[in-house]
N, C-alpha and C positions, 0 to 999 in steps of 0.2 A: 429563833422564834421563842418569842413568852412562854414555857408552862401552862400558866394558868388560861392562856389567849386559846390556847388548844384542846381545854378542858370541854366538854359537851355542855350544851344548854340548850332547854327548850324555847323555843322561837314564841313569836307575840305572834308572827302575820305575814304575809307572803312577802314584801320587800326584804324584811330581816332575812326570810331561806333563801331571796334568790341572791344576797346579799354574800351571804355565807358560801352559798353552792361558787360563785363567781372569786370570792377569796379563794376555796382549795383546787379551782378549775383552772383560774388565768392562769399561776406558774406553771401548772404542766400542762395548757394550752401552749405557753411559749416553750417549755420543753421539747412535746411535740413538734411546735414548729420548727425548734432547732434540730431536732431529728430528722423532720422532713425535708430540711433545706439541705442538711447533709449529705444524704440520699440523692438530691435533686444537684449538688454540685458534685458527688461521686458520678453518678451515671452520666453527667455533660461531660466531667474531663475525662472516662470511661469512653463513651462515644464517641468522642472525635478520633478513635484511635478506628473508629469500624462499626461494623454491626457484631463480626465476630469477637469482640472483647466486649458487648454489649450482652450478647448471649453468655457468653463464657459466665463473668460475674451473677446475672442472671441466674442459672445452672447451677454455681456455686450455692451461693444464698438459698436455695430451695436445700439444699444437705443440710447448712445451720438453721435453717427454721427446726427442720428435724431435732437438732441436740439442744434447741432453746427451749422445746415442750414439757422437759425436764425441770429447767430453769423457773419456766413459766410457775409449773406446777408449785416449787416450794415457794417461791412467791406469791402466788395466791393463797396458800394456807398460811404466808405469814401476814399477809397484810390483811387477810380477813380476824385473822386471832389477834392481832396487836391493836387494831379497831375497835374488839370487845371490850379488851381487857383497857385501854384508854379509856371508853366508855363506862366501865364500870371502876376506875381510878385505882385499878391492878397494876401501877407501874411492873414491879419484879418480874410477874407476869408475862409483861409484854416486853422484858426485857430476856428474861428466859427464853420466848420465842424466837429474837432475833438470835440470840448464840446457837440456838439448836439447829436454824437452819443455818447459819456458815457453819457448823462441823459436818450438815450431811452433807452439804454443798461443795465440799472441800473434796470430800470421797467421790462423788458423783460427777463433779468436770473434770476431775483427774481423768475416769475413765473417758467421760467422752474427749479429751483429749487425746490420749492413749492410740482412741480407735479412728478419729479425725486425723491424724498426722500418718498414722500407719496404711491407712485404709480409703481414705477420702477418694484419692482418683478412683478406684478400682468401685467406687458405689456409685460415683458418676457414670461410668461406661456401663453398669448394671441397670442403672437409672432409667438412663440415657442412650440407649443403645443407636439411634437416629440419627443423633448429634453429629456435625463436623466433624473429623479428627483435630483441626484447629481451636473449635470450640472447647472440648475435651480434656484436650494439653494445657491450657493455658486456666479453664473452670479447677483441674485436679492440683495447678499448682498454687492455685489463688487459696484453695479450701485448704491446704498443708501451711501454709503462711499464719493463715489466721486463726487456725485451731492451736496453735502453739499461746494464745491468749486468751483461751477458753474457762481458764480459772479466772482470772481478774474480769472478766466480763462476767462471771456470774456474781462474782463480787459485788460488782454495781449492779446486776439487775436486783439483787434480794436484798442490800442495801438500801437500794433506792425504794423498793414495795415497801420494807419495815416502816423509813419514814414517812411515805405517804400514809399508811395506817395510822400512825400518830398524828396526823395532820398537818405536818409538815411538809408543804410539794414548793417549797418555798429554795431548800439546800439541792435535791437531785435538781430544779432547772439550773442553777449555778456552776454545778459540776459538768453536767449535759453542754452547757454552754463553754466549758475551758475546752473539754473532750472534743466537741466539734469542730472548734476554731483550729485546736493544735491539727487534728485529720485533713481540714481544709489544707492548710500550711504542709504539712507533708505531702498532702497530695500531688501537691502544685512541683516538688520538688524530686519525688519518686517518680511520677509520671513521667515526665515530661524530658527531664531532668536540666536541673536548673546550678548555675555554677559547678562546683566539683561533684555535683550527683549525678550519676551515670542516668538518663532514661530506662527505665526497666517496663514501662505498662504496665501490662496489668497485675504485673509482680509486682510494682510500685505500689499500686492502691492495697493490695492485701499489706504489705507491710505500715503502710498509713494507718490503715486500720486496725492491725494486730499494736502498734504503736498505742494510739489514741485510748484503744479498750484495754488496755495493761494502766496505762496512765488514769483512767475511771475508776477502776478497780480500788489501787491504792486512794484517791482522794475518796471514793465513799466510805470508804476502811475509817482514814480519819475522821470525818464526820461523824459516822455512830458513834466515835468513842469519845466525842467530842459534844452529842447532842442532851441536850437537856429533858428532853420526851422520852428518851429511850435509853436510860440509864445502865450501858453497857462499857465494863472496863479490861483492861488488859489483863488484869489479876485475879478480874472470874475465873470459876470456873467451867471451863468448856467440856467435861466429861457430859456423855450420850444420855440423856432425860428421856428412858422408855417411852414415858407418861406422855411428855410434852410433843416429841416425835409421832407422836401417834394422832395426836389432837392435830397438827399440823398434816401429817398424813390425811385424814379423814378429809379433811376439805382439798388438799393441792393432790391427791392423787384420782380424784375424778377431772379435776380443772386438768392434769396432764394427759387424763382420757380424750377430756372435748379438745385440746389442742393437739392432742399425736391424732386422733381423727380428722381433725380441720387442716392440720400438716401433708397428710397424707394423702388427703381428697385433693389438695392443694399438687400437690407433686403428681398426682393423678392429670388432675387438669390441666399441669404446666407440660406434661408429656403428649396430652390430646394437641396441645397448641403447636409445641415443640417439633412436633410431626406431621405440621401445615409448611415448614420450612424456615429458614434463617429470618426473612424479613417480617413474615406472620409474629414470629418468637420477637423480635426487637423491636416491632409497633406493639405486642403485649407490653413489652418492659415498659415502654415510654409510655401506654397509655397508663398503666398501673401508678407510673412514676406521677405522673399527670393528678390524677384524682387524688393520690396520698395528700396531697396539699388539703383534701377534706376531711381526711382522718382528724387532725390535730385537735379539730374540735370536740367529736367525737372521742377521743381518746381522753381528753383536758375533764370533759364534763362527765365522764365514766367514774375518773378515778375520785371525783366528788361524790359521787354516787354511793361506791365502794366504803368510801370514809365514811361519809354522814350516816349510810342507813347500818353500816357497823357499830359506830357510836353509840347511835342511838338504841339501837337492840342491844345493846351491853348499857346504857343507863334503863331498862326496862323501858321504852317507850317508841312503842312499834307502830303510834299512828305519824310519829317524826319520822320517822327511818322509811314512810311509805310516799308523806310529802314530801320528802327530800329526793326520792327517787323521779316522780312525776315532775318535778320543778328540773332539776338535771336534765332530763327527759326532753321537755318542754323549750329549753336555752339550747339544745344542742341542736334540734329538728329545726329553730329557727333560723342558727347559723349556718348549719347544710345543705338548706335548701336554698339559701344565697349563692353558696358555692355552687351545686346543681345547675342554677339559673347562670354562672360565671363560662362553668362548660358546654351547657346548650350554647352558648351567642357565641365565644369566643374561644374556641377547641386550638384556633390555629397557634396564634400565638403562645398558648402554652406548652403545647408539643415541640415548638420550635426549641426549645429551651433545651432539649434530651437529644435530639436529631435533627440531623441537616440533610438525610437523605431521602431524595423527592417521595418514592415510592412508600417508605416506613412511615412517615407521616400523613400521607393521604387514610394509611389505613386505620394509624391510630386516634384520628379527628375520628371517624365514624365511632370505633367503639367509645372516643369519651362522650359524645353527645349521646350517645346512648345509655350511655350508666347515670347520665346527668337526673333521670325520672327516678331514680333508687334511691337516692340520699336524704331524702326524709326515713325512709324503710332502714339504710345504714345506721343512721342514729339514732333508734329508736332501738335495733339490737345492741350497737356499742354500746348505749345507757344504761339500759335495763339489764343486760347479759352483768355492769358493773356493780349494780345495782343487789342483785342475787347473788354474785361471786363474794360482798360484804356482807349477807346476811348466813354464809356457809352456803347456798343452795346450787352445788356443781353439779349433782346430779343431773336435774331436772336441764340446767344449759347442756350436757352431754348428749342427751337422747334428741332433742330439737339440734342439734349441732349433725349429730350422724342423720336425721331425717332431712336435712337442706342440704348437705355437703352431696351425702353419699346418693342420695335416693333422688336431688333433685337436680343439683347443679351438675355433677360429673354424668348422670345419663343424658340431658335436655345438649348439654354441650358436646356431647360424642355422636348423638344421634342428629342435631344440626351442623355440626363441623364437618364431621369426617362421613357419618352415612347419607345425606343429602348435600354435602359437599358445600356446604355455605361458608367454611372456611372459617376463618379468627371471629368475625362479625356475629356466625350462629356460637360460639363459644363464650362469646362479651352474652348472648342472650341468656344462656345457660347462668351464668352469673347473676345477672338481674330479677329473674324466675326467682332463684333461689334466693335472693334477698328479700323480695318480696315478702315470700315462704316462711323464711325462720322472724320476721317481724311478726307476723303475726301471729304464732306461737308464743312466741318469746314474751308479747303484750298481755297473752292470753294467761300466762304463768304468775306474771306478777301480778295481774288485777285478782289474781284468786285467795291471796293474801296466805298460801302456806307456807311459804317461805320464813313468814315470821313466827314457827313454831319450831325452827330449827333449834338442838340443841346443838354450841359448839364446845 
């Protein structure tokens, strides 16, 4: 990407920003989409093996969302500070940023590797105590697999945030795309097992995966050091920048509050589910798998959010960074609610895609038509929550994050699943409540305009 292509400038007129917003949104819409698809072809060739390799993975993946909040967090204070500092034509700045976070980054998946590899089963069956023994076995060897790739995968996640800061979402969907393809291709080959590769299941797919996110790792490696925006070399130096660490801290150590909370509410509710039974828990997965296909846009048009309204609060021009939010805003609620209208009419054929078995999918047609009314509510949080996360403002998403998770979703779904017995369907409700809930907060946050007085 040009330099100077990436430079901030104030807009004429709404085509120009929706213009702009759609340049830094489509690559990491297709990103996403390639994220989703991968997801969507894991969990089919996952599936066909059972329900119980459907749960097990499942199970798994709820322990790394856990060690990604981490992840999360230095990534958001990098990509919120490297946003500034682009905007306000601080290259060193924003290249100091990036080094500071792979040296803490370095120390920090070390450990959570450490305690993944050592530990993983035995926090599953802690978790998890309801679960299968089959489930168990197979979730605690899938999470040691893949925690052995715990450093190169953070690699690319804070890699890839740095460049999106800079405004380039142009190189992580390219990488996104090798990374995919090679997983796919493995997958087909560990699963299954195809010529001289033995069938392993679901040891297959974790190794596919520990595979894929080591091979990410290294090529985001290369491209920072390779990028034009982000003037980072091998002959810097990487010694610890009190100063710069801390500036970073300030914003990504609330964003790792509102996600270990959102994590945990989440592993909350996957255990409300979990403990409805085997097939309740794998029409969860499938319907989850199901709607992800609406994330992408939401996700695409966030991380334009992020960028523009950071730009532009680092060139001092905070009535840009509040249009740029609203337009983001505005493109994604129209795309989602296509998607919404995709899952009302036609639940079946996309559930078919994750599961072949009769019972699993009867149940998780009902919860996708039901989340289908939320997807306007969905992208008006992804947006705005990316919106705020670029202008430094994690706080204010952490207390609306713990008042939807904790206070709305996980009681509304414990007290219609399991105390009035309405099973998965009252838990999809609990969901929906709560998205409701944090939209309108969340809208209410950023029309107040205090966000733009953050210092970062």
């Amino acid at each position: 990407m040009d330099p100077q292509n990436a430079m901030p400038t104030a807009v004429s007129g709404q085509p120009e920003l929706r213009a702009r917003v759609f340049k830094l949104a489509g690559p990491a819409i297709v990103e996403n989409l390639l994220h989703t698809m991968v997801g969507v072809v894991d969990t089919a060739m996952v599936g066909r093996l059972g329900a119980y390799a459907l749960a097990s993975v499942g199970l798994a993946n709820q322990i790394f969302n856990i060690s990604l909040t981490v992840f999360a967090a230095l990534a958001t204070g990098s990509t919120a500070l490297v946003a500034r500092y682009i905007g306000a034509e601080s290259r060193e700045e924003a290249a100091e940023v990036a080094r500071q976070s792979l040296v803490v980054g370095v120390y920090v998946s070390g450990v959570v590797l450490l305690a993944l590899v050592g530990m993983g089963p035995a926090f599953l069956r802690l978790l998890f105590p309801r679960a299968e023994e089959a489930v168990l076995y197979h979730g605690g060897l899938y999470v040691r697999i893949v925690a052995a790739a715990q450093m190169f995968n953070y690699f690319l996640i804070i890699i890839n945030g740095v460049l999106r800061g800079a405004g380039d979402t142009q190189t992580p969907m390219r990488i996104t795309a090798l990374v995919n393809g090679i997983n796919v291709i493995l997958n087909a080959f560990l699963i299954y097992g195809i010529g001289p590769f033995p069938a392993l299941g679901v040891a297959g797919a974790a190794i596919a995966t520990a595979i894929s996110q080591s091979i990410g790792g290294l090529l985001a490696a290369r491209a920072l050091l390779r990028s034009q925006l982000v003037l980072v070399k091998l002959s810097d130096s990487f010694r610890p920048n009190a100063v710069m660490i801390k500036r970073i801290m300030n914003i990504g150590v609330p964003a790792g509050v509102e996600q270990g909370i959102m994590r945990v509410a989440q592993l909350a509710y996957t255990m409300i589910v979990s403990s409805l039974g085997t097939v309740a828990y794998a029409a969860h997965q499938v319907a989850l798998n199901a709607e992800s296909l609406s994330f992408m846009p939401g996700a695409g048009f966030a991380v334009a959010a992020t960028t523009l309204v950071g730009q532009n609060l680092g060139a001092e021009r905070p009535d840009e960074a509040e249009k740029a939010g609203y337009e983001s805003r505005r493109m994604a609620v129209v795309v989602m609610s296509v998607m919404g209208v995709v899952f009302l009419l036609f639940p079946r054929p996309l559930v078919s895609i994750f599961s072949a078995d009769p019972e699993v999918m009867e149940l998780a047609v009902v919860c996708l038509r039901l989340v289908a009314v939320s997807q306007p509510a969905l992208a008006t949080i992804m947006v705005l929550a990316g919106a705020l996360r670029g202008a430094g403002d994690t706080r204010a998403i952490v207390k609306i994050t713990l008042l939807g998770f904790i206070l709305v979703r996980i009681c509304v779904a414990y007290v219609l699943a399991v105390v009035l017995g309405i099973g998965l369907v009252g838990a999809w409700i609990g969901m929906v409540v709560d998205l409701f809930f944090r939209s309108f907060l969340i809208n209410q946050r950023f029309r107040s305009g205090q966000w733009k007085l953050i210092r970062v």
